[in-house]
C-alpha positions, 0 to 999 in steps of 0.5 A: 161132709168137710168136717164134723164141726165148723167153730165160727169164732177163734177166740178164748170160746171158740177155741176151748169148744174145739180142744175137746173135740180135737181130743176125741179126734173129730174134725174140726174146722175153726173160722175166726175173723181175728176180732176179739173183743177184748183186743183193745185192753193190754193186759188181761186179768182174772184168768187163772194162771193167766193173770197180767197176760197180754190177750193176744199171747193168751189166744195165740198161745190157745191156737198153737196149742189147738194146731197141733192135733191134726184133725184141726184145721183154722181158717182166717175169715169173716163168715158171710152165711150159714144155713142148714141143709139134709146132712148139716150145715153150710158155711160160706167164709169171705165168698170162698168154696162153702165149707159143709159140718155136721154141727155148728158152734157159735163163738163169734162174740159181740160187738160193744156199742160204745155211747158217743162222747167225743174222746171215749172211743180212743180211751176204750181199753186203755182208761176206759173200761166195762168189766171192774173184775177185768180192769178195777185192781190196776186202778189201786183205789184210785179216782174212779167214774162211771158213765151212765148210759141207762139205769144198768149203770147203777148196778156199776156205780153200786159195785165201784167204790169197792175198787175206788173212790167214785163218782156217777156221772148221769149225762142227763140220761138217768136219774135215780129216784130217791131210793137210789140215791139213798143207796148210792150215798150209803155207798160213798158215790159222789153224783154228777148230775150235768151233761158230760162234754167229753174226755179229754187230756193225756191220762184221763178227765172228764169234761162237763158241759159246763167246763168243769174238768174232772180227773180220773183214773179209769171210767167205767161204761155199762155198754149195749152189746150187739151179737153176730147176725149169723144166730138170727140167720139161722133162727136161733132163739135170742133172749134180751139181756140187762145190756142187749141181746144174747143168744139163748141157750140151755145148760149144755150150750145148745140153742134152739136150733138142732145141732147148734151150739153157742158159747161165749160173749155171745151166749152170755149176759156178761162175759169175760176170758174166764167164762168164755173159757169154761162156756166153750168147754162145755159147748165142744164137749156137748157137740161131741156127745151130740155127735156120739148119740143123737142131737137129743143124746 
């Protein structure tokens, strides 16, 4: 057997699941694609100690730190297959030789399935945004909007005036019934109730089909998330989240799969940096005890 863990996903989950393992000096294979989710946001807030940081320092920083425990080692590369076998499971990385583990963490994240206005895609990360955790402080109280894309998008719309004035575009894909209404007018939420054209100017304006141009500071997007088709390969269990599908695990990150664990984004119905983090904490050190005692252990 090539190592005790194969990690798939070097990101913030990814490799906080190794560091306890490196730790208890198990051999640790992490395979990472370079595709972080967060890669598209400059700056990176809510991360204690790492407030403000730029999200590539925050991992390479991780990575250097991981490296130097010499039971680790990384590999760059998109994961083709998995698949179980008597001993463990076999990992093929870009066509390469099959890499063998004892146990598997998955930590490869989701992709955001961004809704198709015209000019939304350029702006995601920059004055769009979904988490108002992440990115509502910098806007200081600004002009805010959310983009409704379901129902789901109540609940942000709900949240925002919090972080600044706001207003609901319902895009003609939501509309709240009188309680909600009531509930959004409670909260100072100013509704737009026409088709949006698209985003457009320097900063931030949303044009509606109508030819009104509304200025913005930032909008905000409930996206749908899609996650690595490596669980469903291995048949692990997948649970419908309020914006998408997650891998299912139990308190201690095992899926549903013997010696499978799942961390991150792609085990979570929301995510951010810190719960990455302290997911993948969980997860390495729950793949170590299964590898001390048993996948029962």
């Amino acid at each position: 057997m090539d190592y005790d863990v194969i990690i798939i996903g070097g990101s913030y989950a990814g490799l906080s699941a190794a560091l306890p393992l490196a730790r208890a000096r198990r051999k640790v294979l992490v395979v990472d694609a370079g595709k972080r989710r967060n890669r598209f946001a400059a700056r990176s807030h809510g991360f204690l100690t790492q407030d403000g940081v730029e999200p590539d320092q925050i991992a390479a920083q991780g990575r250097a730190q991981l490296m130097k425990y010499e039971t680790v080692a990384w590999m760059d590369g998109r994961v083709d297959s998995v698949r179980r076998d008597a001993e463990g499971f076999l990992v093929s990385v870009d066509g390469r030789a099959v890499q063998a583990a004892h146990r598997l963490i998955l930590a490869a994240g989701v992709e955001d399935e961004l809704p198709p206005v015209p000019g939304l895609a350029e702006r995601w990360g920059k004055h769009v945004f979904h988490c108002p955790y992440c990115h509502g402080y910098e806007l200081q109280q600004g002009r805010i909007g959310v983009l409704a894309t379901s129902e789901m998008s109540m609940h942000q719309a709900l949240m925002l005036p919090d972080w600044g004035t706001t207003t609901f575009f319902l895009n003609e894909v939501f509309e709240p019934d009188a309680q909600q209404r009531s509930q959004l007018q409670s909260r100072g939420v100013r509704v737009e109730s026409g088709a949006v054209s698209r985003l457009d100017g320097d900063g931030l304006e949303v044009i509606m089909a109508d030819g009104r141009a509304i200025a913005l500071d930032g909008l905000f997007v409930a996206t749908r998330v899609r996650p690595s088709g490596l669980a469903a390969q291995l048949g692990c269990a997948l649970e419908e989240g309020p914006l998408g599908a997650v891998v299912k695990t139990d308190p201690m990150k095992a899926t549903t799969v013997p010696g499978v664990f799942a961390c991150g984004d792609l085990a979570r119905a929301a995510g951010s940096v810190p719960l990455a983090v302290g997911d993948g904490a969980m997860a390495g050190a729950a793949t170590h005890r299964s590898l001390m005692f048993g996948l029962g252990g």
